[in-house]
N, C-alpha and C positions, 0 to 999 in steps of 0.2 A: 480427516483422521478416520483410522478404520471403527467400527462398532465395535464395542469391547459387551461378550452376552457373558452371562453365570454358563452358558452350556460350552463355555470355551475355557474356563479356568484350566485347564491342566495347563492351555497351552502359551495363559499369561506365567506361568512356575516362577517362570524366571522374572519376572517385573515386581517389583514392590509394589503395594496397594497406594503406597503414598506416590511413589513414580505417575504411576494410572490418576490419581486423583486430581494430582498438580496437574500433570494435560488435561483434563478435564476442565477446571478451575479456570484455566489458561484460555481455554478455547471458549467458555461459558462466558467469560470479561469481554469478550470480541464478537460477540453473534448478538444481535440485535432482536431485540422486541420477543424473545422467547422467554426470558426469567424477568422477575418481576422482582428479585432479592436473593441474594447467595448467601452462603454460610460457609465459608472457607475453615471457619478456626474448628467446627466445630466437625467436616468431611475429613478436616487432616487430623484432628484426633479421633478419629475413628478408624481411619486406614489405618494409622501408625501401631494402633489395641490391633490392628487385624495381622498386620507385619510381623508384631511384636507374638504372638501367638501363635503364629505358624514358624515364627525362627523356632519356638518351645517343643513346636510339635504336635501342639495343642491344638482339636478338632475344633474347625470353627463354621458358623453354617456360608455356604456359596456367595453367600452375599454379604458377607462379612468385608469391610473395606473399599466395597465398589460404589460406583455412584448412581446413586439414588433421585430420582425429581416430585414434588412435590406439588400438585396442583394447588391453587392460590386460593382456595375456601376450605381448606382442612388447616386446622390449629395449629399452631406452632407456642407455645407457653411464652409468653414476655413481649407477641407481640400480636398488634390490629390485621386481623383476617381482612384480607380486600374484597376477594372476589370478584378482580376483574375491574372495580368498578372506583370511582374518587369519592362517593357517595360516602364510605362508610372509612375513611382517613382517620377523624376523632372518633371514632368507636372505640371503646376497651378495649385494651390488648385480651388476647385470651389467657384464662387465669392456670392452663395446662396444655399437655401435649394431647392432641388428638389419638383415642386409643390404637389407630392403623399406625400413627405418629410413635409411639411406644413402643410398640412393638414390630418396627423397623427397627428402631434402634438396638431394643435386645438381639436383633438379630446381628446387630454389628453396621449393620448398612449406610455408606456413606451419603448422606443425602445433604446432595447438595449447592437446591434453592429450591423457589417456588417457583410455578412455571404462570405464565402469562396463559389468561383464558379468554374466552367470550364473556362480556359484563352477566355478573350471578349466572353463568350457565347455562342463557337462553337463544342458544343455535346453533345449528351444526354447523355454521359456517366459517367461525374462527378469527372473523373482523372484531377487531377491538379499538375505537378511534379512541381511546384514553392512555394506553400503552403499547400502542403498534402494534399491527399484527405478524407471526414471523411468518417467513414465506417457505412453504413447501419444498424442502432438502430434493425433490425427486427432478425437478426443472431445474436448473443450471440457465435458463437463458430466458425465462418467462417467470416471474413472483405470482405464481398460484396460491392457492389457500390452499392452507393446514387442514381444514376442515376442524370443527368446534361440539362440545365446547371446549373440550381439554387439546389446545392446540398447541399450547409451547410443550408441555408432555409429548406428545405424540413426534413436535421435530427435536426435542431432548434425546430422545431414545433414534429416531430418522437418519439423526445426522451425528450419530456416533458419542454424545457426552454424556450420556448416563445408559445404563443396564437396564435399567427400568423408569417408566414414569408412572408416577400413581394420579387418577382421575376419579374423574366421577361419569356415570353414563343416567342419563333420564329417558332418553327416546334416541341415543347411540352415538354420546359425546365421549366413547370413549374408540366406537367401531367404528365411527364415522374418521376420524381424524387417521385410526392406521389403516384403513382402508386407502382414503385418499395419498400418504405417506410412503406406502409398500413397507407397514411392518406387521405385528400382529396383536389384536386385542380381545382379549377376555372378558364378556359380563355375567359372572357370578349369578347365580339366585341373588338376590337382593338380601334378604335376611341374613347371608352365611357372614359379611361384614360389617361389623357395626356402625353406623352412621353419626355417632356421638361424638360434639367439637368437630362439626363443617357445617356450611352456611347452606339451606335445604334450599332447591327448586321443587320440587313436588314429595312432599311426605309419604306421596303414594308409589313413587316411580324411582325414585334417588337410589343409586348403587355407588357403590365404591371400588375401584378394581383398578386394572394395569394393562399397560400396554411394554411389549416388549419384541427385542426377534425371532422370539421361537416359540414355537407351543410348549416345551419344557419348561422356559422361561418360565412364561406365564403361569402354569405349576408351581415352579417354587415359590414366585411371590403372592399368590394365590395362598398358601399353606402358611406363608407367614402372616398376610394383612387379615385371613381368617383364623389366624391360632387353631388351622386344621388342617391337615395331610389326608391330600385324597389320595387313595390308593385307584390312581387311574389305571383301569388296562388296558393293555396292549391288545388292541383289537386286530385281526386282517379285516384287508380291507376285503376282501373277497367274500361274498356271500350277504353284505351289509344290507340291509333295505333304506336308500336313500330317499326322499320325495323333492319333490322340486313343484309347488304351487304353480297352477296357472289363474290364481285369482291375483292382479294388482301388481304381485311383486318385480312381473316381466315387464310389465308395459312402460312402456317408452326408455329402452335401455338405448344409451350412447352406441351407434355402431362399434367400437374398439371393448365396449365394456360384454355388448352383447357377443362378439365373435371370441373374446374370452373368457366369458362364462361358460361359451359351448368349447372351446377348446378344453376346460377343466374339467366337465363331465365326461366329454370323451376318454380324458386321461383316466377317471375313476372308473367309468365302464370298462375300460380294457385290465382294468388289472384286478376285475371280478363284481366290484358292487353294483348292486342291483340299484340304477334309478330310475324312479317311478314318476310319471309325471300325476299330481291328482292335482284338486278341483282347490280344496279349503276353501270352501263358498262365505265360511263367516269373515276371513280377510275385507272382504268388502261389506263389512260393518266397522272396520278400525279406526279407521278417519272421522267415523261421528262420535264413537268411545272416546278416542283419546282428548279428553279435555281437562285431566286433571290438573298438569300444571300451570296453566291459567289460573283457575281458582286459587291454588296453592300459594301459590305464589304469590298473587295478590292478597290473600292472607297477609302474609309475612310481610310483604314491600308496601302497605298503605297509609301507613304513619309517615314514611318515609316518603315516599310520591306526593303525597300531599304536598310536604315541606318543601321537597329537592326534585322534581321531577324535570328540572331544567340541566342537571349534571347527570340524569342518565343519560345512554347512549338510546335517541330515541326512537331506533328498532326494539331495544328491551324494553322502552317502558311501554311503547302500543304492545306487544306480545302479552306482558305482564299486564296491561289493563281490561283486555278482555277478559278477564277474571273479574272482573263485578260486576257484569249482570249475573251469575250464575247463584240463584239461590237456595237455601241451606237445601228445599224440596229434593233440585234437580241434582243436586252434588251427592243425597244421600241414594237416587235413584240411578245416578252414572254407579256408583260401586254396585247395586245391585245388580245392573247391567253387567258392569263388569265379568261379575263371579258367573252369570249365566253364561260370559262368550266363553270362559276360559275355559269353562265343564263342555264345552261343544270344541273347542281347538283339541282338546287336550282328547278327546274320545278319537278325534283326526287325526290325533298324532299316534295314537296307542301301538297303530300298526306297522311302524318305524322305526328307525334307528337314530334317524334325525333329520333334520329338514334342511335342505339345499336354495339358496339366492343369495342374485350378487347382493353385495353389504350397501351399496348405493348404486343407483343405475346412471348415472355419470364418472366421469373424471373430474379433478380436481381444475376449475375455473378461473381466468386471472383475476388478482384481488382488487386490478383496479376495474373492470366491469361490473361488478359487484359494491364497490364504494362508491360508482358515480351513479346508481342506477338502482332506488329503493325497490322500484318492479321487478327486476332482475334478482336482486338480494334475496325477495322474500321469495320468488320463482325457484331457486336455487335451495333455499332452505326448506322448502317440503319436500325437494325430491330428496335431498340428502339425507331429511326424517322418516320418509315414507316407509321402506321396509325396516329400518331398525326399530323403531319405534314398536312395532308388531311385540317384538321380545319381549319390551319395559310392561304392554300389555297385558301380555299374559303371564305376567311374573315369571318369565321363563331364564335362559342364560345362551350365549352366543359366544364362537370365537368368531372372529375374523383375522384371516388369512390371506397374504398377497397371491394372486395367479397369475398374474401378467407376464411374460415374456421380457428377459432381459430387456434394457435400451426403450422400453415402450411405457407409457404415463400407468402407476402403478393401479389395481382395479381388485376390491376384496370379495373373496369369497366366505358367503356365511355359514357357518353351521352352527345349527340352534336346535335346543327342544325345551320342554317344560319346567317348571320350579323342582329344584332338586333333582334335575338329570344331569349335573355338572361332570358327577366322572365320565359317564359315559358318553357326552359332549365332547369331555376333552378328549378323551381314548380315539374317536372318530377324528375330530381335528390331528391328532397327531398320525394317526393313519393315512389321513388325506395330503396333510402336509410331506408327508415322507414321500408319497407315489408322485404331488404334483415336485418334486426335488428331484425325482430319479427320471423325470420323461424328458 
């Protein structure tokens, strides 16, 4: 089926929201190991209030009526949050709607299930041997990975059944999956969305955000999951100052990934912005930084481990157990650490407009190399964390964007800069994404 985006409404006029939703419905009951739970009764009465309001006339917001996904650790009121995992089956249902959960709804927004993820959120890789993993919309003839951890999100939105999927990103579980997919994702400042009613992998890194097919997209649901409308502008791209790291972020890129990273800067160069190739010498302190969600996590999951540690999936629980040796000492000295890399990124970044690298330096892997082959797996999952993770870092925000060449395995291009440079993140994303449309 074709993708149905919010930036195409005029030209669904004609289709009833409940018409849209039924295909939706229809196609989401037949596609495997992507939803983990639908809500039919509750996407059709949703369309039908959206129908029913625009028969009146009555202004209703883009996303009124369309279908919505739901990553599977954000609350749903009445029922047991999974996360991925069989671990937490008898848990409490949740006693309400998660507040992004809310306020989709006032928006109208038909949402409609939860999407299948990586067990609690820990890999970008997108295997989940408890509920299937679904396989990558972009291959027709090889079942690669979604990329993780918001994977059935990402081929929710890939493969045409929802407008949007809503995830979560720790170290780029949100940019990692539409990079791999060829669609586009958004991470937020961290802060701008509240994290209240979803199951945390690291207290310190946990974002909440969307993946969708356009950068406008992402804007809008962006303005709703944060109860704020950025007034993004409309940058040219001419005149931009781009930078492009030569610390880490290039090394070892997939030939296909590499000669289309340079094909997208070319395209950006020619149509005036300035890229800059610089050093970012602290990059290669990121990989002894990022240790938070280890700790965190294990936090939260050792009551649990103790008891069940035979029903996780046992890549997350070694991931998740390297969080105890780390004591209170080291944990309160990684955040110090922390704040001192940021104040040195961020004086690196001053003199930019945003920072350019591909979003993973591979393509997406077959998922059975990767199931039969624990060295492979974990191989695979640091490169797919390696540059995003840098973002969750530095408390910063990122789109990722497809640049790949029709017919060719899809490959993201990132733009990112600092906590709270989201407008003007997006403004350059959508400048960039226009120029790489028009070449």
């Amino acid at each position: 089926m074709n993708p149905l985006t919010a930036k195409t409404i005029a030209a669904l006029a004609r289709y009833s929201r409940q018409a849209l939703v039924e295909v939706c419905l229809d196609e989401a009951q037949k596609s495997a190991a992507i939803f983990t739970r639908l809500y039919p009764d509750a996407a059709r009465a949703a369309a039908a209030h959206a129908d029913a309001m625009l028969a009146a006339c009555v202004e209703v917001s883009p996303l009124a009526g369309l279908s919505v996904s739901l990553k599977d650790l954000v609350d749903v009121a009445g029922e047991t949050t999974l996360a991925g995992s069989r671990v937490l089956r008898d848990a409490p249902p949740a006693r309400a709607d998660a507040p992004v959960v809310k306020r989709l709804r006032t928006a109208g927004a038909a949402i409609i299930g939860k999407t299948n993820m990586t067990e609690f959120a820990f890999s970008g890789v997108g295997i989940n041997p408890h509920y299937g993993t679904p396989a990558n919309p972009a291959d027709a003839t090889v079942a690669r990975i979604p990329g993780g951890s918001s994977s059935g999100a990402a081929v929710s939105v890939a493969s045409g059944l929802c407008v949007a999927g809503i995830g979560s990103d720790t170290g780029g579980s949100i940019r990692i999956p539409a990079a791999l997919c060829g669609i586009v994702g958004f991470k937020p400042t961290a802060r701008r969305v509240p994290l209240a009613g979803t199951i945390p992998l690291s207290t310190t890194l946990d974002t909440l955000c969307a993946m969708t097919r356009s950068v406008d997209d992402c804007i809008l649901v962006d303005s709703i999951i944060a109860d704020q409308v950025l007034a993004v502008p409309d940058l040219p791209l001419a005149g931009l100052r781009l930078a492009v790291p030569s610390t880490v972020v290039l090394d070892g890129l997939e030939p296909h990934v590499a000669a289309t990273f340079s094909a997208a800067l070319s395209v950006l160069s020619s149509a005036g912005a300035r890229i800059v190739d610089a050093p970012f010498a602290p990059l290669s302190e990121a990989a002894d930084l990022n240790k938070f969600s280890g700790a965190e996590s294990f936090a939260w999951h050792r009551e649990l481990l103790a008891a069940r540690e035979q029903e996780y999936d046992f890549r997350v629980a070694k991931r998740i157990m390297t969080g105890a040796a780390m004591s209170a000492a080291d944990y309160i000295d990684l955040h110090r650490r922390r704040r001192d890399w940021i104040a040195r990124m961020e004086a690196a970044l001053a003199p930019y407009d945003a920072l350019l690298m591909p979003t993973v330096p591979i393509v997406a892997p077959p998922i059975a190399d990767l199931e039969t082959s624990e060295q492979a797996f974990f191989r695979v999952n640091g490169l797919l964390l390696r540059n995003t993770s840098v973002v969750n870092l530095l408390d910063g925000c990122a789109v990722s964007l497809p640049c790949h060449a029709p017919g060719t395995l899809p490959v993201g291009l990132s733009i990112a800069g600092p906590a709270m440079a989201d407008r003007r993140v997006l403004g350059v994303a959508r400048a960039v994404e226009a120029a790489l449309a028009a070449a």
